[in-house]
N, C-alpha and C positions, 0 to 999 in steps of 0.2 A: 408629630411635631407640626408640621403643617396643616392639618385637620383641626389641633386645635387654634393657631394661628389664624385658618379663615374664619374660626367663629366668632358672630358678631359683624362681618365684614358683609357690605351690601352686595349685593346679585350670587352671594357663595351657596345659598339657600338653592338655588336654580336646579331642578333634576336637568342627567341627560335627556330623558326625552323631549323636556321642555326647550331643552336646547338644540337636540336635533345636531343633523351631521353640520361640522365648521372645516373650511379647510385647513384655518390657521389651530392647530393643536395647542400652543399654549393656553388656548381660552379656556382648554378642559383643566388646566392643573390648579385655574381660579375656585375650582367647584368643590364645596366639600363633600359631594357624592364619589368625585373621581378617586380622593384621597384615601376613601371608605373601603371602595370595590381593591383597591390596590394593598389596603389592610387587609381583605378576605382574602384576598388570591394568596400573599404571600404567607398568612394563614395556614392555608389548606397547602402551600405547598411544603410548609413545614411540618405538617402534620404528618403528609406522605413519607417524606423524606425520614423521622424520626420512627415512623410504622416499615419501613424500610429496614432500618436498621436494626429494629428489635428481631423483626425476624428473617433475617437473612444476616445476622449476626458471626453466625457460624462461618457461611461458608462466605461471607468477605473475610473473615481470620483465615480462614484456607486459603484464600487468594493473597493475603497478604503476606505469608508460610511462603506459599510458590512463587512468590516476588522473590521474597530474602533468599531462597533457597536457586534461585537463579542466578543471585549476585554470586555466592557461593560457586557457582558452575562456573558462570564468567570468570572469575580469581582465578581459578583451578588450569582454567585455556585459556589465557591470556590473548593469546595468538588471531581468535576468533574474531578478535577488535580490532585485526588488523585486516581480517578477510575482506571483508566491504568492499574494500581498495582495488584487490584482484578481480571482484565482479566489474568495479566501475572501467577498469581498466580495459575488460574483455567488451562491457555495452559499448564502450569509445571505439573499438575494435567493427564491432558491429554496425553503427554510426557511419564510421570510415569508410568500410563496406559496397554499403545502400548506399553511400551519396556517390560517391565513385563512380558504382557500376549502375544508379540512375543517370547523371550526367554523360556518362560517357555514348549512350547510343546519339545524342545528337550530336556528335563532333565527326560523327563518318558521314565521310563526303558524297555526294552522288556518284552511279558508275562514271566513267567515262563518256565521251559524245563517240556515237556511232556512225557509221558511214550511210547504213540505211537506218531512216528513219520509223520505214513502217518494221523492218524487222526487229529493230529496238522495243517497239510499242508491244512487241507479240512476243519476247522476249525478256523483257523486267518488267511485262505489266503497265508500263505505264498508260498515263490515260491525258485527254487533254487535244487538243491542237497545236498548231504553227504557225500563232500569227506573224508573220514575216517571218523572222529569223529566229523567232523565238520560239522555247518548246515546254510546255506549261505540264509536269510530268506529277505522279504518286505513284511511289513504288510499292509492292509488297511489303517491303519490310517499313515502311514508313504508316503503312495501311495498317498495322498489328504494333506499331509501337506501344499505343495506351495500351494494350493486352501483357507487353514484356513491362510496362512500369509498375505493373497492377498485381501480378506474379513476382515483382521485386521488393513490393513494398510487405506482400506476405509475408516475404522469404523473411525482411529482416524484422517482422513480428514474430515470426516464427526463431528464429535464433537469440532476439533480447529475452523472449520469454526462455529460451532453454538454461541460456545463460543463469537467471534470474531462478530458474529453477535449480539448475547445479549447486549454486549458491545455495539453494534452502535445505536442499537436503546433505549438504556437505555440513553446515551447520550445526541438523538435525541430528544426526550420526555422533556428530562429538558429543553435544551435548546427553545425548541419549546414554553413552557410553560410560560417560558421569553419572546418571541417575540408577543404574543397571549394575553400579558397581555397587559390594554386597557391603566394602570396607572402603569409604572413600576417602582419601584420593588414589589408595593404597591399590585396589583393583584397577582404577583405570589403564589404560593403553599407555608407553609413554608418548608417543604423537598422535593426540586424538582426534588431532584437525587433521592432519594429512591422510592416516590412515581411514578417516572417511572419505575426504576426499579421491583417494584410489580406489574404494569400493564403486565410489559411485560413478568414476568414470567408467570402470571393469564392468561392473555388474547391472549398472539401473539405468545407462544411457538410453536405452529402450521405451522405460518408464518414460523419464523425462520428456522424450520427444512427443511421445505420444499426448501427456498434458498439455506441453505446450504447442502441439500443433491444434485442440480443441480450443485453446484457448487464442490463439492465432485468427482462426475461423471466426470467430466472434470479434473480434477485433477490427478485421479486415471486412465486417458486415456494417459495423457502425462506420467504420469509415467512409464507404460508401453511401451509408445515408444522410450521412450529413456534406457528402459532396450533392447529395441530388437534395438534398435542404438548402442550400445555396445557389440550386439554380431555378429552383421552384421558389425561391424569394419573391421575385417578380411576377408570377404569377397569384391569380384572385382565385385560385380554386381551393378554398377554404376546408372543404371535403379530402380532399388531396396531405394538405400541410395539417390537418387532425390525426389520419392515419397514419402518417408519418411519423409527427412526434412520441405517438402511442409506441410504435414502433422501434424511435430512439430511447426511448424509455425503458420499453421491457427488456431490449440486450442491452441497456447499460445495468439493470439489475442482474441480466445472466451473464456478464460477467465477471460481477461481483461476487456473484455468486460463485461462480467457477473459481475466479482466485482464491476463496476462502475454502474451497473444496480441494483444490489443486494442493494446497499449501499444507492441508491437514495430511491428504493423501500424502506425499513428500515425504513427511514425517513416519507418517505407518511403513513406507516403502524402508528407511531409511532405520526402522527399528528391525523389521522383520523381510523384509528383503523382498515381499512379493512382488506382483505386476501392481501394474497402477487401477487398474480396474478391480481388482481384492483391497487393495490399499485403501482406495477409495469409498467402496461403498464399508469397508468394519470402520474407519473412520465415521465416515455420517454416521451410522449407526450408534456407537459409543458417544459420538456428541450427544445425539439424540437423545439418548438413555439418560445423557448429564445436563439438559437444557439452561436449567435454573442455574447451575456451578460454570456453563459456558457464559450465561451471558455476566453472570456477577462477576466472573475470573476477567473478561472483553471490557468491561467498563473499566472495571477498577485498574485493570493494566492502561490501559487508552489513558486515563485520569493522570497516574503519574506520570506517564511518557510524557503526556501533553505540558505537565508543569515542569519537566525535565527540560524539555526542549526550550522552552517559553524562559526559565532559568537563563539558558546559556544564551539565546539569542539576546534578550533582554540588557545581559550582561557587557556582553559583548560591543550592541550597538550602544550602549551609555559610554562604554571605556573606548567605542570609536568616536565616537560625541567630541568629545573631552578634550581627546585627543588630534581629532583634525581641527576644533577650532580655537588651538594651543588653551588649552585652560588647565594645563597640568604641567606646573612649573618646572619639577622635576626633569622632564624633557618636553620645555617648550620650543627651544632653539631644534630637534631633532625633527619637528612636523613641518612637512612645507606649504607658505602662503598659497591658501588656496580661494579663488572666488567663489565655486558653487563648492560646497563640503558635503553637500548631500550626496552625491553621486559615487564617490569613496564609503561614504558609512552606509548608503542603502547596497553600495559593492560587497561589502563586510558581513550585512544581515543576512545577506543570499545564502554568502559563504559559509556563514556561521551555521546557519540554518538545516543548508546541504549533508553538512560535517554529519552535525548532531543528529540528523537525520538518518543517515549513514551507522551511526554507530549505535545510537537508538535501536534499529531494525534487527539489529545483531541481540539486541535484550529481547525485543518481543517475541525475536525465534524463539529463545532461549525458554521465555517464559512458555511458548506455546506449546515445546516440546514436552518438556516438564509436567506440564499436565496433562497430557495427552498420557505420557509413561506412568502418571500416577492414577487417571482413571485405569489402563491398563492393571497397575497392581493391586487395584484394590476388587478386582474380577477376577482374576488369575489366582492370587494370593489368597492365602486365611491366618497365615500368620504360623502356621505348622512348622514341624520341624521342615516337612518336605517343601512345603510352599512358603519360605520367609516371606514378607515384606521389604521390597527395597527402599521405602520413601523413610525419610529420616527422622529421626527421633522426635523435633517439634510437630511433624504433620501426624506422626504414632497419635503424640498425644493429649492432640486437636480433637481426632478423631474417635479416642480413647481405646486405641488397638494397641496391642504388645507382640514379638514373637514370642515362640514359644520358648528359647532355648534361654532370652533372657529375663523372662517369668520365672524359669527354671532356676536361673539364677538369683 
């Protein structure tokens, strides 16, 4: 539409090279080169996108099967949607904690004053002079304070992520327990949120700690570097703030890398009960094997979640909109006049956001377990009398697998 709009129109004819770099960018949207290159691009992106779909056809229907077939699991545990709450509840706990037992080493007071001076000094250490009456001290314990805050800020990465991990694979367990059942919902457990949750504090606390203390360690690294990124600000050693960022960079990749590791592991622990380090590596492994059905199953979940979220927020701040700046008759007498209304509705967004975020994370498990149990069946399995198929009847026959017993039939 604008491409043919500028035809005819003086200086539209101009290539970019002729025009060269402009700082003001509307100048380009005059050109009808720019109009041209912006129809190629969107072109070829559609081109990808529709060769995308032809052939990987298949296994986004798989992915789309393991969506529905997760809402199914969620219906089933209802309960599961409530879990969130007890994690948020324990990270609060945690928070509590760490700020607590940070603040609290600066509220003790120095020893007392001594009668001798030099035996004071040879005795707590302190260091310093007398000028006059004054006694200018550092004690031991004030010497290693940044050591005890440094060791406390570990600690409480190390307990959000356990936390954070108990949560994943209490999760994992229910859900698993669902997908493992031969007659569902008829097999399941009747409490399959709790009764994972007991396994896992019994049996896999061990696991747990262990992830999250690797993943702690990383943690506790970056933070460190971007404390010494902050104080190398001021500094002109270009050489320095190169190898540093390289640095920030790569353990923000490991660990991402580790949470996506951590979390699959979780789940393996969580189906088959081993350690974390067996958990672990048949996890990568089975990804591995399924690369192409990982990443199509990661987008295409990531894709709804995101218009899930974007939904309720969306939602949310319009009918907070509306409503703090009385425009909803129905109950306009019930909003109270407010001067800035922004502050309430961008309070709402957060909220909303949090929630949905929150309850979200409880699908994605759901989804991730789910497929994790369905590559599992489809290695394990052949569909024999001895070795059914536990994945359900639409993913059968997605895949165009039957068992045997109701072939037989």
């Amino acid at each position: 539409m604008e491409y043919a709009q500028l035809k005819g129109q003086a200086g539209s004819d101009v290539s970019l090279k002729e025009l060269g770099f402009q700082t003001d960018l509307r100048v380009y949207l005059h050109l009808k080169q720019t109009w041209l290159a912006f129809m190629i691009i969107l072109c070829i992106v559609e081109v990808v996108i529709i060769l995308l779909l032809i052939f990987l056809r298949k296994r986004i229907l798989i992915a789309i099967a393991l969506i529905k077939e997760a809402s199914r699991a969620i219906g089933h545990i209802m309960t599961s949607l409530l879990f969130p709450l007890c994690t948020f509840f324990l990270v609060c706990l945690c928070i509590a904690y760490w700020a607590s037992t940070a603040v609290y080493p600066y509220s003790v007071s120095p020893p007392p004053p001594l009668l001798s001076w030099e035996n004071g000094l040879r005795e707590y250490g302190w260091v310093g002079g007398i000028p006059g009456n004054c006694l200018v001290f550092q004690s031991t314990y004030h010497k290693y304070l940044i050591i005890f805050q440094i060791y406390n800020v570990f600690m409480f990465f190390w307990l959000a992520n356990f936390v954070i991990a108990l949560g994943q694979v209490t999760l994992a367990g229910a859900f698993a327990s669902y997908y493992w059942a031969f007659k569902k919902p008829d097999d399941m457990p009747a409490f399959p949120l709790f009764s994972s949750f007991g396994r896992a504090l019994r049996y896999h606390t061990g696991s747990l700690a262990f992830g999250s203390l690797i993943l702690a360690i990383v943690q506790v690294i970056r933070v460190m570097l971007e404390y010494l990124d902050h104080r190398l600000k001021a500094a002109d050693n270009k050489c320095a703030k190169f190898f540093l960022t390289c640095l920030k960079c790569c353990f923000w990749c490991l660990e991402k890398f580790i949470k996506f590791l951590n979390r699959n592991a979780y789940i393996m622990i969580a189906i088959y009960g081993t350690n974390f380090c067996t958990s672990a590596r048949n996890a990568f492994f089975l990804l591995m094997r399924n690369i192409v059905r990982v990443a199509v199953l990661d987008k295409v979940t990531d894709f709804l979640l995101f218009l899930g979220k974007l939904l309720i927020v969306g939602s949310v701040g319009i009918l907070a909109f509306f409503f703090f700046t009385q425009r909803i008759k129905v109950i306009q007498d019930t909003a109270p006049p407010l001067n800035y209304y922004w502050v309430p509705i961008l309070t709402v967004v957060v909220g909303s956001y949090l929630i949905a975020h929150g309850f979200f994370s409880v699908y994605a498990m759901c989804v991730d377990t789910l497929f994790l149990c369905f590559l599992e069946d489809l290695e394990r399995n052949d569909g024999s009398t001895e070795k059914p198929y536990f994945m359900s009847s639409n993913l059968r026959k997605l895949l165009k697998k039957t068992n045997k017993q109701q072939a037989d039939a």
